[in-house]
Predicted model as a PDB file, atoms N, CA, C, CB and O in Angstrom, pLDDT in the B-factor column:
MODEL        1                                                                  
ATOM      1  N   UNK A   1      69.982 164.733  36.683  1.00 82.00           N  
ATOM      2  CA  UNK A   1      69.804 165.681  37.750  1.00 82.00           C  
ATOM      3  C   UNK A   1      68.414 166.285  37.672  1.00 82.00           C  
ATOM      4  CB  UNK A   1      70.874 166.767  37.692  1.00 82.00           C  
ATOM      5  O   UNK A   1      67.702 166.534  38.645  1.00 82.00           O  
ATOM      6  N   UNK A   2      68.038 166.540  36.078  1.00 85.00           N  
ATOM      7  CA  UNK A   2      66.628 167.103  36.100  1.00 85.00           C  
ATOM      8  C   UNK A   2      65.426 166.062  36.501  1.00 85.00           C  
ATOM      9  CB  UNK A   2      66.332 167.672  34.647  1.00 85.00           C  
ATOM     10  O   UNK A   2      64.276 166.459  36.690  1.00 85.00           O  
ATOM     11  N   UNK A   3      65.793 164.774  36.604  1.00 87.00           N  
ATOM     12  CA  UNK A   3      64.731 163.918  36.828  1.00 87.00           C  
ATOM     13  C   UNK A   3      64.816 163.871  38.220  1.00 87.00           C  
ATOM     14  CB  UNK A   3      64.770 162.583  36.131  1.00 87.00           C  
ATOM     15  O   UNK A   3      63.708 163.599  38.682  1.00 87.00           O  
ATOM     16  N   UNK A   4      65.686 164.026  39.102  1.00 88.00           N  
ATOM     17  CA  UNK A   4      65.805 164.150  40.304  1.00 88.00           C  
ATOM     18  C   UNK A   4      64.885 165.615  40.922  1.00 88.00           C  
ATOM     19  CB  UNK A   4      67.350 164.115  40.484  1.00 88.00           C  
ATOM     20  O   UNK A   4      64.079 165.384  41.823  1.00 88.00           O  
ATOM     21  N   UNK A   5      64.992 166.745  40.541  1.00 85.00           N  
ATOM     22  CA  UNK A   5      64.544 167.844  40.555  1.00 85.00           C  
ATOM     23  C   UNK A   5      62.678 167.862  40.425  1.00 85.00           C  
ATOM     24  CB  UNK A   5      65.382 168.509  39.443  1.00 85.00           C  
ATOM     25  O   UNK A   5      61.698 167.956  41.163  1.00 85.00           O  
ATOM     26  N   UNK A   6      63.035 167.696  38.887  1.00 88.00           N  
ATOM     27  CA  UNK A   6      61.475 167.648  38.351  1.00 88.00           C  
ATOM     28  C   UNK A   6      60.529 166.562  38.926  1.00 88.00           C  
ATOM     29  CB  UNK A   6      61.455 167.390  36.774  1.00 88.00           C  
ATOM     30  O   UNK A   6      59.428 166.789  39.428  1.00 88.00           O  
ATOM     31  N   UNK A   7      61.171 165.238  38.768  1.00 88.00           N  
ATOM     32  CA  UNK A   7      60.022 164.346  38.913  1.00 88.00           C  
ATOM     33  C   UNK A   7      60.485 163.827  40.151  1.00 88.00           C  
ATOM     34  CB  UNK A   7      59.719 163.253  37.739  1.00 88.00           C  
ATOM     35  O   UNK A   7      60.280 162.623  40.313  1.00 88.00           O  
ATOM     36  N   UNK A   8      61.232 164.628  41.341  1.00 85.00           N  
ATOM     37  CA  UNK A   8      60.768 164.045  42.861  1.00 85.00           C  
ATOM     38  C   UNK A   8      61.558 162.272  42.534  1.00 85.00           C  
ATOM     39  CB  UNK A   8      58.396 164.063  43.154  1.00 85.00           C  
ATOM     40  O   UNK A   8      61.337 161.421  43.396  1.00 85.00           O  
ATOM     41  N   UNK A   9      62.228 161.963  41.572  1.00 90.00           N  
ATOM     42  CA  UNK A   9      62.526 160.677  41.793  1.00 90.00           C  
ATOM     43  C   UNK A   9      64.024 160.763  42.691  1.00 90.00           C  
ATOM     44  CB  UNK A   9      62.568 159.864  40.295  1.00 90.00           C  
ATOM     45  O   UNK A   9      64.756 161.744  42.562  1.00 90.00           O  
ATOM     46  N   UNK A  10      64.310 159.826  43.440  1.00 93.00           N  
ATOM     47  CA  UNK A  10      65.399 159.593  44.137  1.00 93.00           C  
ATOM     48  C   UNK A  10      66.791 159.465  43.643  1.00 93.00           C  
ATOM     49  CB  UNK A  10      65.146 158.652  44.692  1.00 93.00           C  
ATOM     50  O   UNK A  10      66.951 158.658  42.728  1.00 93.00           O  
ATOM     51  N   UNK A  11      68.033 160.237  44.161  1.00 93.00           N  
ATOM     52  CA  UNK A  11      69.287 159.853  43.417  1.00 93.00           C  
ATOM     53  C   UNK A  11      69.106 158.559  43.264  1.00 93.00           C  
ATOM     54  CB  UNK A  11      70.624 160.145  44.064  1.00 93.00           C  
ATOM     55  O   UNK A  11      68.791 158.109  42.163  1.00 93.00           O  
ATOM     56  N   UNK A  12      69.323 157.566  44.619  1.00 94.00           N  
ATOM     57  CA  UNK A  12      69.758 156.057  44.078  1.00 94.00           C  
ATOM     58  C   UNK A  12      69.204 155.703  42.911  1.00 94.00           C  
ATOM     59  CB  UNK A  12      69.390 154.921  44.978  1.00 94.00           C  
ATOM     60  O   UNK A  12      69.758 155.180  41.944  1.00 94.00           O  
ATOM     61  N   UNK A  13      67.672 156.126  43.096  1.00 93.00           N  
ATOM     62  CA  UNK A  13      67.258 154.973  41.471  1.00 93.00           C  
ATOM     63  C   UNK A  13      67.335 155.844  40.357  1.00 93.00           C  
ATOM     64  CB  UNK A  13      65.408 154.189  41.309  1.00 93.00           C  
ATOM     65  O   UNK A  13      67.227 155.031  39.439  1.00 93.00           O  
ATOM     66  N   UNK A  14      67.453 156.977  39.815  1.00 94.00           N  
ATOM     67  CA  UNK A  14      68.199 157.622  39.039  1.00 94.00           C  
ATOM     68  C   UNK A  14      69.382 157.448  38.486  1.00 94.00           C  
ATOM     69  CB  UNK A  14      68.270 158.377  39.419  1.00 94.00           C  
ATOM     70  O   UNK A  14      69.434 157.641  37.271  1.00 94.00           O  
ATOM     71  N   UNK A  15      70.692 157.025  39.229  1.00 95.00           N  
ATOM     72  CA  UNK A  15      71.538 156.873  39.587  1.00 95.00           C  
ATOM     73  C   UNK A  15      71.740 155.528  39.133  1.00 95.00           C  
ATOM     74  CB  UNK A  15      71.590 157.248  40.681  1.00 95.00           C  
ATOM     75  O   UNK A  15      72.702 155.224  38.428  1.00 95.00           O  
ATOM     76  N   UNK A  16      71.065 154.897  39.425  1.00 95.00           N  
ATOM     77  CA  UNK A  16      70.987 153.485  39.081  1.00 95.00           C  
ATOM     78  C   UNK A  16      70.585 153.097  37.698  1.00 95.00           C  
ATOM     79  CB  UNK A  16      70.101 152.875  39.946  1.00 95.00           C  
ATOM     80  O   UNK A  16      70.918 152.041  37.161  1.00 95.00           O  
ATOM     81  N   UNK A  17      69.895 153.964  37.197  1.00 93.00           N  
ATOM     82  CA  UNK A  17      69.234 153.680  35.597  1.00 93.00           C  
ATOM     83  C   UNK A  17      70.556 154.454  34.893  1.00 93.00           C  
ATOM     84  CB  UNK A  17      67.306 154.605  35.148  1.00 93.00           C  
ATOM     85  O   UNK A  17      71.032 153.813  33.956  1.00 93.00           O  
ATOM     86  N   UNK A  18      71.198 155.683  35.188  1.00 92.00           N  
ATOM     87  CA  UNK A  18      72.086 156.347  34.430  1.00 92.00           C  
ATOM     88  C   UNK A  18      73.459 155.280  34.242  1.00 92.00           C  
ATOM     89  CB  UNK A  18      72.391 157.809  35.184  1.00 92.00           C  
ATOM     90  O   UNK A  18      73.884 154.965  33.130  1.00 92.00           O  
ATOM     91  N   UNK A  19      74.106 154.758  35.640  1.00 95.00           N  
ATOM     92  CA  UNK A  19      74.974 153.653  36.083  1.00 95.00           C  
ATOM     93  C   UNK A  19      76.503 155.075  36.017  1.00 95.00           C  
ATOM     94  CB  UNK A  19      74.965 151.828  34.665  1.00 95.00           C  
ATOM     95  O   UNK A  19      77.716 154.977  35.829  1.00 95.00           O  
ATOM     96  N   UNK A  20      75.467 156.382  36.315  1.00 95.00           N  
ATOM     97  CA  UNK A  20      76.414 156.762  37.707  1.00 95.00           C  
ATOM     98  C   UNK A  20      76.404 156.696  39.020  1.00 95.00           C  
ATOM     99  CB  UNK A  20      76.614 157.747  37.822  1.00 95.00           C  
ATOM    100  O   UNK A  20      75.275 156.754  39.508  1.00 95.00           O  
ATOM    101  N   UNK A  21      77.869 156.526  40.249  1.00 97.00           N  
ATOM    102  CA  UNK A  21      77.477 156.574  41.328  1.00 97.00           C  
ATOM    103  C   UNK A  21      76.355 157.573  41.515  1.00 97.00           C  
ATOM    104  CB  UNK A  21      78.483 156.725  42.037  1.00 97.00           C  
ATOM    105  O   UNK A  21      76.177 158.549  40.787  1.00 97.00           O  
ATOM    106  N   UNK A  22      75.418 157.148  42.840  1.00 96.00           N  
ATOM    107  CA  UNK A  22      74.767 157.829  43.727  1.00 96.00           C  
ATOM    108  C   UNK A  22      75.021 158.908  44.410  1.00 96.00           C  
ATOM    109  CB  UNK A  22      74.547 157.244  44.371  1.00 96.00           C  
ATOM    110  O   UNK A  22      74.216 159.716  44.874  1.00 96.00           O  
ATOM    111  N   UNK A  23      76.308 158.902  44.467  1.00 96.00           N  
ATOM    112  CA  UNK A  23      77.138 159.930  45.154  1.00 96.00           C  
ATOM    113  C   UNK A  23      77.173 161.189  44.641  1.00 96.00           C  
ATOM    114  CB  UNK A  23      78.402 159.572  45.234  1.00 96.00           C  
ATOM    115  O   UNK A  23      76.850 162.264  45.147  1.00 96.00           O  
ATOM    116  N   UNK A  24      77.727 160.839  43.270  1.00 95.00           N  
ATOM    117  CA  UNK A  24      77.774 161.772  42.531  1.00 95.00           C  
ATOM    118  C   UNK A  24      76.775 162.523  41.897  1.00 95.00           C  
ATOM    119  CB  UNK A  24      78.363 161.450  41.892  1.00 95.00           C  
ATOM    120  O   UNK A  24      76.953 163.741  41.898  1.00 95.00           O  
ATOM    121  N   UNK A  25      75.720 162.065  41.328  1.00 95.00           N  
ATOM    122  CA  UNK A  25      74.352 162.577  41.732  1.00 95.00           C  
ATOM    123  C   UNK A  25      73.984 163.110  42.539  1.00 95.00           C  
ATOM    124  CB  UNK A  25      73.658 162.022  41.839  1.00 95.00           C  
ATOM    125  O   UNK A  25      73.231 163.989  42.122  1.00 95.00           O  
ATOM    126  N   UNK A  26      74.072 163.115  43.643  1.00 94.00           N  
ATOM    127  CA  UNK A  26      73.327 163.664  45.081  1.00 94.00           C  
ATOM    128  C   UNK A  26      74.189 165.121  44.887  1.00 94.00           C  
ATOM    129  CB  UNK A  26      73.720 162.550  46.911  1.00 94.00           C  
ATOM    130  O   UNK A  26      73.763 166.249  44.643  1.00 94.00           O  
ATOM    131  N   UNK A  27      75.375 164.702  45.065  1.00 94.00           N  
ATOM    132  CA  UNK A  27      76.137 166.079  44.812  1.00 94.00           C  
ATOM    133  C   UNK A  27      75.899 167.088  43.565  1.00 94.00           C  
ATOM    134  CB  UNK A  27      77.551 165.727  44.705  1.00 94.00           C  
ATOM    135  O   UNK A  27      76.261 168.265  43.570  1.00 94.00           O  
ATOM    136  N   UNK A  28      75.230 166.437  42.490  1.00 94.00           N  
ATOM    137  CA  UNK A  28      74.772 167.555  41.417  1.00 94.00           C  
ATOM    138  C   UNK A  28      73.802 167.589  41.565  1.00 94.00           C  
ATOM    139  CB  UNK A  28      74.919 167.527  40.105  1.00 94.00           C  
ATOM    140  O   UNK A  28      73.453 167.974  40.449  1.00 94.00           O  
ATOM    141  N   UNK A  29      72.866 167.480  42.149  1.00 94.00           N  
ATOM    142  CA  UNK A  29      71.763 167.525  42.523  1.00 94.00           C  
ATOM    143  C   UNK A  29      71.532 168.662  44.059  1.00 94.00           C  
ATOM    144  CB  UNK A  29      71.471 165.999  42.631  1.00 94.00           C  
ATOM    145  O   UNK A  29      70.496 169.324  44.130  1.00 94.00           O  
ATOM    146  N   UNK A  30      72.427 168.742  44.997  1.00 93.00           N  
ATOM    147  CA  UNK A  30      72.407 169.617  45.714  1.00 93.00           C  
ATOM    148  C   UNK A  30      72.944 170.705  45.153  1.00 93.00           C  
ATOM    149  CB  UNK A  30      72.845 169.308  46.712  1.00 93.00           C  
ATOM    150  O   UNK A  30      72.256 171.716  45.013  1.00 93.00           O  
ATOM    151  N   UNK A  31      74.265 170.658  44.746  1.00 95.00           N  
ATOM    152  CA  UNK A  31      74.208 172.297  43.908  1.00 95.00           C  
ATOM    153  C   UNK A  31      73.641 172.899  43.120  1.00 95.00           C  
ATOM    154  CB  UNK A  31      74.942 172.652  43.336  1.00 95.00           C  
ATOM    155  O   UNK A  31      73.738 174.124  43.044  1.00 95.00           O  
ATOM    156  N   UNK A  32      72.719 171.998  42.136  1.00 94.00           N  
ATOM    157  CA  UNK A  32      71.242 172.684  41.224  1.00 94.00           C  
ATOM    158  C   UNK A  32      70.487 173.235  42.628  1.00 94.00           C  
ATOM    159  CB  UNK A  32      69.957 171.166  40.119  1.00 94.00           C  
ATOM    160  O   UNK A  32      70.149 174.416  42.550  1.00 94.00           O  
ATOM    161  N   UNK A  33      70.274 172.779  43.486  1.00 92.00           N  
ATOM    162  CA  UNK A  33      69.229 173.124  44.612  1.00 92.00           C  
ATOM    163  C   UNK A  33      70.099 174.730  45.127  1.00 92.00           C  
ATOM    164  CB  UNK A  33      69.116 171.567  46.127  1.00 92.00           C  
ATOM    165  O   UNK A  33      69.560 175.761  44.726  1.00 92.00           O  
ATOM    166  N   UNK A  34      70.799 174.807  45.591  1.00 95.00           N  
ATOM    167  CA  UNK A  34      72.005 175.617  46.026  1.00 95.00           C  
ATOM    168  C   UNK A  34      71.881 176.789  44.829  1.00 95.00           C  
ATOM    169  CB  UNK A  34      73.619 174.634  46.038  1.00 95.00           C  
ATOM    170  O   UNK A  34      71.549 177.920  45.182  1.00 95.00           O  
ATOM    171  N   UNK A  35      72.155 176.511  43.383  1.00 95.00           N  
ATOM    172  CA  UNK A  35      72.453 177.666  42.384  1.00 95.00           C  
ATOM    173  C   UNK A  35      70.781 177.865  42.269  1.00 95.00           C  
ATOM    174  CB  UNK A  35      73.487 177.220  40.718  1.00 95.00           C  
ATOM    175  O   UNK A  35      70.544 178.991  41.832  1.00 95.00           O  
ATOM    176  N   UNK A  36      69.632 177.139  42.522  1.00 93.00           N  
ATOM    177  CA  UNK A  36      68.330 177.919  42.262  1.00 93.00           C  
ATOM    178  C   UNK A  36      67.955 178.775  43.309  1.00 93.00           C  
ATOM    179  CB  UNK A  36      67.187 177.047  42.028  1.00 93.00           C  
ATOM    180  O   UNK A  36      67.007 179.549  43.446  1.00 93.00           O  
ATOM    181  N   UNK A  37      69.123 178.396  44.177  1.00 92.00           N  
ATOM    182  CA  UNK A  37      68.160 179.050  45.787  1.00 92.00           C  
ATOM    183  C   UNK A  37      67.058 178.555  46.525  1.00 92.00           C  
ATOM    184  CB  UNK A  37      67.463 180.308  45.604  1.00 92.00           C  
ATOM    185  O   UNK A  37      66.103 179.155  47.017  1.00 92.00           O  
ATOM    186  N   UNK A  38      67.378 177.277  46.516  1.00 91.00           N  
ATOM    187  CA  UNK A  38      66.701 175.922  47.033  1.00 91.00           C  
ATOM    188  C   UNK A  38      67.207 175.232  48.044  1.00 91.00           C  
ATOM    189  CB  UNK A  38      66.635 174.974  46.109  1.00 91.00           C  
ATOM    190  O   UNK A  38      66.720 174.139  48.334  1.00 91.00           O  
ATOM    191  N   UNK A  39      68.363 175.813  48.807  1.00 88.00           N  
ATOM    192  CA  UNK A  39      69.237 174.636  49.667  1.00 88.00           C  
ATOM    193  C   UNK A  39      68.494 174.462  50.663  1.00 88.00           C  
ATOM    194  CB  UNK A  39      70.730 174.942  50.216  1.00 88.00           C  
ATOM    195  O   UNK A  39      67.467 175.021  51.046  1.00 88.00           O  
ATOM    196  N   UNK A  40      69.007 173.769  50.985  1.00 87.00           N  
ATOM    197  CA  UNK A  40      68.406 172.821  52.148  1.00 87.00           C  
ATOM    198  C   UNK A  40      68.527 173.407  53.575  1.00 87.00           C  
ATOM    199  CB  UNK A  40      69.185 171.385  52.175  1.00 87.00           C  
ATOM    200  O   UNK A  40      68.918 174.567  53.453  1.00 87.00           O  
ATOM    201  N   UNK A  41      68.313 173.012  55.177  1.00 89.00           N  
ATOM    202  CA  UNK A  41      69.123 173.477  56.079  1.00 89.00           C  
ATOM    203  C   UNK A  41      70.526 173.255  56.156  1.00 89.00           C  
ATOM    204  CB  UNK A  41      68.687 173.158  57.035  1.00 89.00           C  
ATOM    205  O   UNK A  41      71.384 174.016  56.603  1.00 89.00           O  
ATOM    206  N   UNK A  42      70.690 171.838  55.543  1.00 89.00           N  
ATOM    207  CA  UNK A  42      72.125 172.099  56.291  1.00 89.00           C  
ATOM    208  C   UNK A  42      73.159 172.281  54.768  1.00 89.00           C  
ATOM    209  CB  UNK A  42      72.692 170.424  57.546  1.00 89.00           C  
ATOM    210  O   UNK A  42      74.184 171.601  54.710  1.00 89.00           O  
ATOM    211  N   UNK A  43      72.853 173.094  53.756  1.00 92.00           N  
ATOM    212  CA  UNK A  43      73.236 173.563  52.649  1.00 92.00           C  
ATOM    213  C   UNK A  43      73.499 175.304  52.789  1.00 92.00           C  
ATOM    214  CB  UNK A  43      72.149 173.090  51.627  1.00 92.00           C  
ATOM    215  O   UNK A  43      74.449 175.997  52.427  1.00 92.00           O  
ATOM    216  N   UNK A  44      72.170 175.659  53.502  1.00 86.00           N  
ATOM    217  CA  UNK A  44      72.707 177.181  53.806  1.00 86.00           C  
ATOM    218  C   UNK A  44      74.165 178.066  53.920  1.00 86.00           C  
ATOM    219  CB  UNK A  44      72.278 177.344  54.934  1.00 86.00           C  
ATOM    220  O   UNK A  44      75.077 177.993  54.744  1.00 86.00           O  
ATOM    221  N   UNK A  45      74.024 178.704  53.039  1.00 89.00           N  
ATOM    222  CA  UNK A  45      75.583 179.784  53.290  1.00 89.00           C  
ATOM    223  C   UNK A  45      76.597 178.892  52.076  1.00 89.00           C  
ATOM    224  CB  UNK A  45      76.554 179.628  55.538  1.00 89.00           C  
ATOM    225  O   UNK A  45      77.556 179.461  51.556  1.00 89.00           O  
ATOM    226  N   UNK A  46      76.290 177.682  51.785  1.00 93.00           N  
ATOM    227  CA  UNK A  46      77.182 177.160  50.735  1.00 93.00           C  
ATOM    228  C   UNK A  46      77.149 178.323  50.056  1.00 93.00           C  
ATOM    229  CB  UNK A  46      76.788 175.861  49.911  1.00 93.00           C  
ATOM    230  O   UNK A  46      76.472 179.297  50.387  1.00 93.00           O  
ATOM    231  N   UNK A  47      78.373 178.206  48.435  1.00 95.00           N  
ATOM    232  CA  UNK A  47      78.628 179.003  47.407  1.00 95.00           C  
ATOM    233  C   UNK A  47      77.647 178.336  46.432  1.00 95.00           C  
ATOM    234  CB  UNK A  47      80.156 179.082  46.995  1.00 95.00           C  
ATOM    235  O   UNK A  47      77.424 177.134  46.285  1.00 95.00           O  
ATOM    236  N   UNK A  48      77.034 179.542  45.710  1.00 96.00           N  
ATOM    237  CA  UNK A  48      76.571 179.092  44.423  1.00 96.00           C  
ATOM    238  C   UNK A  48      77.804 178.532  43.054  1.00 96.00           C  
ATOM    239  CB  UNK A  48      75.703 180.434  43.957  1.00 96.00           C  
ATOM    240  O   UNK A  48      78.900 179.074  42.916  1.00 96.00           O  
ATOM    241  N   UNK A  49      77.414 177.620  42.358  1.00 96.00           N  
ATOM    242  CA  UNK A  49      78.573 177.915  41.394  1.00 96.00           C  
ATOM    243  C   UNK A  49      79.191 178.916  40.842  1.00 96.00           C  
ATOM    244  CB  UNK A  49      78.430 177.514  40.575  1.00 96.00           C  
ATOM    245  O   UNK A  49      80.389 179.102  40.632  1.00 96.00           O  
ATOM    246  N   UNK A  50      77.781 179.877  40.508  1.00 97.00           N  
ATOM    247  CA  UNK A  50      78.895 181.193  39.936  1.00 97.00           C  
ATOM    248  C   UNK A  50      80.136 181.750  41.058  1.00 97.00           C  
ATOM    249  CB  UNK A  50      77.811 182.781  39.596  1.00 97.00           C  
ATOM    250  O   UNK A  50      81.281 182.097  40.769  1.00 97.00           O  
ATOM    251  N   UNK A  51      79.477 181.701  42.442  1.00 96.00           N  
ATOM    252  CA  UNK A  51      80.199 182.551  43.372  1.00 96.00           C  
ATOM    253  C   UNK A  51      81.589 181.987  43.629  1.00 96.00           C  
ATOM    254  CB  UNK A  51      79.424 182.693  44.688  1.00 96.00           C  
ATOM    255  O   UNK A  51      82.558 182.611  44.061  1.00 96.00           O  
ATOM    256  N   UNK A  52      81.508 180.322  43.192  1.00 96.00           N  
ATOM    257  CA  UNK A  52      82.215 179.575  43.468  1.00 96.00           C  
ATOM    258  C   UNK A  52      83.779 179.762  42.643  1.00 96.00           C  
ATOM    259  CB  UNK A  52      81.442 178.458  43.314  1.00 96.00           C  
ATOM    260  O   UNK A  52      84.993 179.749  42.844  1.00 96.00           O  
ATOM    261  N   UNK A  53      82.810 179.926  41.652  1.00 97.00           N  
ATOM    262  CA  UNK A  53      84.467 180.505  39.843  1.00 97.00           C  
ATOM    263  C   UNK A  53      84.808 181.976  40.392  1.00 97.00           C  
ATOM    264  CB  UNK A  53      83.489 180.928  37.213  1.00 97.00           C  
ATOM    265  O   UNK A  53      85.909 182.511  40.263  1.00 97.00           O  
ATOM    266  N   UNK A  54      83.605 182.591  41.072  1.00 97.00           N  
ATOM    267  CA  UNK A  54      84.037 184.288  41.190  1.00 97.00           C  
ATOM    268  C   UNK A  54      85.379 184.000  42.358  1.00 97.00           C  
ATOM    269  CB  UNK A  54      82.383 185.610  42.024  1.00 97.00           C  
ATOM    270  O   UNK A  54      86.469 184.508  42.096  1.00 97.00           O  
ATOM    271  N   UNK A  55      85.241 183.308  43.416  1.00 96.00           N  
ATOM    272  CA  UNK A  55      86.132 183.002  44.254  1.00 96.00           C  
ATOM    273  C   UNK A  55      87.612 182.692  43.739  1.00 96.00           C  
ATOM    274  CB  UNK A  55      85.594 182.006  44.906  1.00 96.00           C  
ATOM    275  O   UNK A  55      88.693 183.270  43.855  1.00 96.00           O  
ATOM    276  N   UNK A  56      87.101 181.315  43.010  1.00 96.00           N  
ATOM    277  CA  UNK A  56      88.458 181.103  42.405  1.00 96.00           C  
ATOM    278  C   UNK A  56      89.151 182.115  41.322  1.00 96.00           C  
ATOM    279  CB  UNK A  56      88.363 179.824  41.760  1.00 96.00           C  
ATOM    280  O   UNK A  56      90.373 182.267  41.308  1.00 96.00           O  
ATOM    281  N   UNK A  57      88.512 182.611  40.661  1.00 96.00           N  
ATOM    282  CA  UNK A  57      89.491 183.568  40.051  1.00 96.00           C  
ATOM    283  C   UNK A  57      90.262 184.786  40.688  1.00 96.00           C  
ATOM    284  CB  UNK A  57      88.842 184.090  39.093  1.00 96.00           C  
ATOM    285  O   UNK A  57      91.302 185.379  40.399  1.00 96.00           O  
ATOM    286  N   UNK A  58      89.564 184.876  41.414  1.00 96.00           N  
ATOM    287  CA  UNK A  58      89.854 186.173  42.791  1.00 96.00           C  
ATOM    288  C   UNK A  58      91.221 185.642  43.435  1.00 96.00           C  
ATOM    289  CB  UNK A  58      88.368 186.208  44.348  1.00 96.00           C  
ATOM    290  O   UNK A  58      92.191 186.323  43.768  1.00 96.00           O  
ATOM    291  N   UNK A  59      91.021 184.003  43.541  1.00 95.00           N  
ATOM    292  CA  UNK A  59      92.388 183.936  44.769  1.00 95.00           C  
ATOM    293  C   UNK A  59      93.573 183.572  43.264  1.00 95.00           C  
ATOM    294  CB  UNK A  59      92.204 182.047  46.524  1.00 95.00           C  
ATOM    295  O   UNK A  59      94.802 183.579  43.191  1.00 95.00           O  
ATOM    296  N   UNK A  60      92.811 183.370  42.541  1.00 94.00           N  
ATOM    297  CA  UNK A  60      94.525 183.811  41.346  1.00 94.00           C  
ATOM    298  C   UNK A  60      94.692 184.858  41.258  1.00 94.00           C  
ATOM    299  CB  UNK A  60      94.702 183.523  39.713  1.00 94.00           C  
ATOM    300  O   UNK A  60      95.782 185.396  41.456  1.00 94.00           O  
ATOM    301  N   UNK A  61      93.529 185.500  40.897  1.00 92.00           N  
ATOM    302  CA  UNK A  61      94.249 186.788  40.716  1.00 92.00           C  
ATOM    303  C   UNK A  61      95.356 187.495  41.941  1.00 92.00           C  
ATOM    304  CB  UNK A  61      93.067 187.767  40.486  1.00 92.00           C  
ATOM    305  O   UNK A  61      96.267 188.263  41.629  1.00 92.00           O  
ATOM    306  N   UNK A  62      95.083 187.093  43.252  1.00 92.00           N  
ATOM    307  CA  UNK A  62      95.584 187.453  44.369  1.00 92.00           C  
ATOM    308  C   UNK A  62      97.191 186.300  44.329  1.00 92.00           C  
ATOM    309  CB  UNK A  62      94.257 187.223  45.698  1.00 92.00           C  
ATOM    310  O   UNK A  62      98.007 186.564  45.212  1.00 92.00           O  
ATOM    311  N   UNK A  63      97.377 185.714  43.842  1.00 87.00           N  
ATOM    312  CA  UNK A  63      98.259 184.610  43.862  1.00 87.00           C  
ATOM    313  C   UNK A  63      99.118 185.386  42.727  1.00 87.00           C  
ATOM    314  CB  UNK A  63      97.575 182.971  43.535  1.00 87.00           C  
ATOM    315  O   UNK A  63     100.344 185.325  42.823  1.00 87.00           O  
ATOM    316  N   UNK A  64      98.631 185.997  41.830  1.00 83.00           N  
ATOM    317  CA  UNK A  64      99.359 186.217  40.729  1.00 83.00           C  
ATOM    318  C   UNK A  64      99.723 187.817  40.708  1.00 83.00           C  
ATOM    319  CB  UNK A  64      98.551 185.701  39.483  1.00 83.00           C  
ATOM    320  O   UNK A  64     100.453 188.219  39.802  1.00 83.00           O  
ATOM    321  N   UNK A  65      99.239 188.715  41.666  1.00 82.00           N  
ATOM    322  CA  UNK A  65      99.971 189.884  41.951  1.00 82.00           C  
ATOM    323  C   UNK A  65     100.835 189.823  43.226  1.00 82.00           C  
ATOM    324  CB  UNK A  65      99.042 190.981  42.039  1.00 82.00           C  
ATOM    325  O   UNK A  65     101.754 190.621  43.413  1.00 82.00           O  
ATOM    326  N   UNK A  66     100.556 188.988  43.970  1.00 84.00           N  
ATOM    327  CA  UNK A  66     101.429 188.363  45.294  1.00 84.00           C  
ATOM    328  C   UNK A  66     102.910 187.960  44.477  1.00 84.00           C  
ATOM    329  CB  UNK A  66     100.515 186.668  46.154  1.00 84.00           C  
ATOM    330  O   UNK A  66     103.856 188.685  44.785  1.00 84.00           O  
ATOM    331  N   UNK A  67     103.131 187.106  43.685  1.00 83.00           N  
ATOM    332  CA  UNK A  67     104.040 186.322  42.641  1.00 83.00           C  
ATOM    333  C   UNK A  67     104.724 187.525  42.250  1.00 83.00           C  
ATOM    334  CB  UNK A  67     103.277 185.434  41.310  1.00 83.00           C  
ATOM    335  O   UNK A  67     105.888 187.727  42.598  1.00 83.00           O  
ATOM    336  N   UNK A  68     104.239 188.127  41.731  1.00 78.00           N  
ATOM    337  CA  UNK A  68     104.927 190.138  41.214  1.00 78.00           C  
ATOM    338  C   UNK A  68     105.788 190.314  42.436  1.00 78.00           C  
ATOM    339  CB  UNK A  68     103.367 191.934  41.198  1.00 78.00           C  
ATOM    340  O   UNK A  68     107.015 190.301  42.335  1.00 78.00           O  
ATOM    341  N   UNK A  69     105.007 190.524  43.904  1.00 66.00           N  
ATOM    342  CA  UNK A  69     105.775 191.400  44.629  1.00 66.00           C  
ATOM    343  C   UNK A  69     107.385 191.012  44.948  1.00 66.00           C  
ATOM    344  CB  UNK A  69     105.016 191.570  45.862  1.00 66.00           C  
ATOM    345  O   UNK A  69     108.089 191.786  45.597  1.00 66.00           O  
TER     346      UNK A  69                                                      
ENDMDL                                                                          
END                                                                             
């Protein structure tokens, strides 16, 4: 992901030397962009990862005093 970042090289051929999908790369590679505050246009308003765990723990916690009532 950092060679994608740092050295401007492309998922595919990244991707291709690691002999993970491309896919999957691109996708860790946009949320490093996303958690630095780098997104893209059509990335805007996504969740950062942190915001992403803050979310999910929020809707357990809401799941798990709901479960009480």
């Amino acid at each position: 992901m950092e060679i994608c970042l740092q050295e401007g090289l492309s998922c595919n051929t990244v991707a291709e030397g690691l002999g993970v999908p491309s896919s999957s790369l691109d996708r860790w590679v946009r949320q490093a962009r996303i958690d630095q505050g780098q997104a893209g246009t059509r990335d805007q308003g996504l969740l950062t990862s942190d915001e992403r765990a803050e979310l999910n723990r929020l809707r357990k916690e809401v799941d798990i005093n709901t479960s009480r009532s």
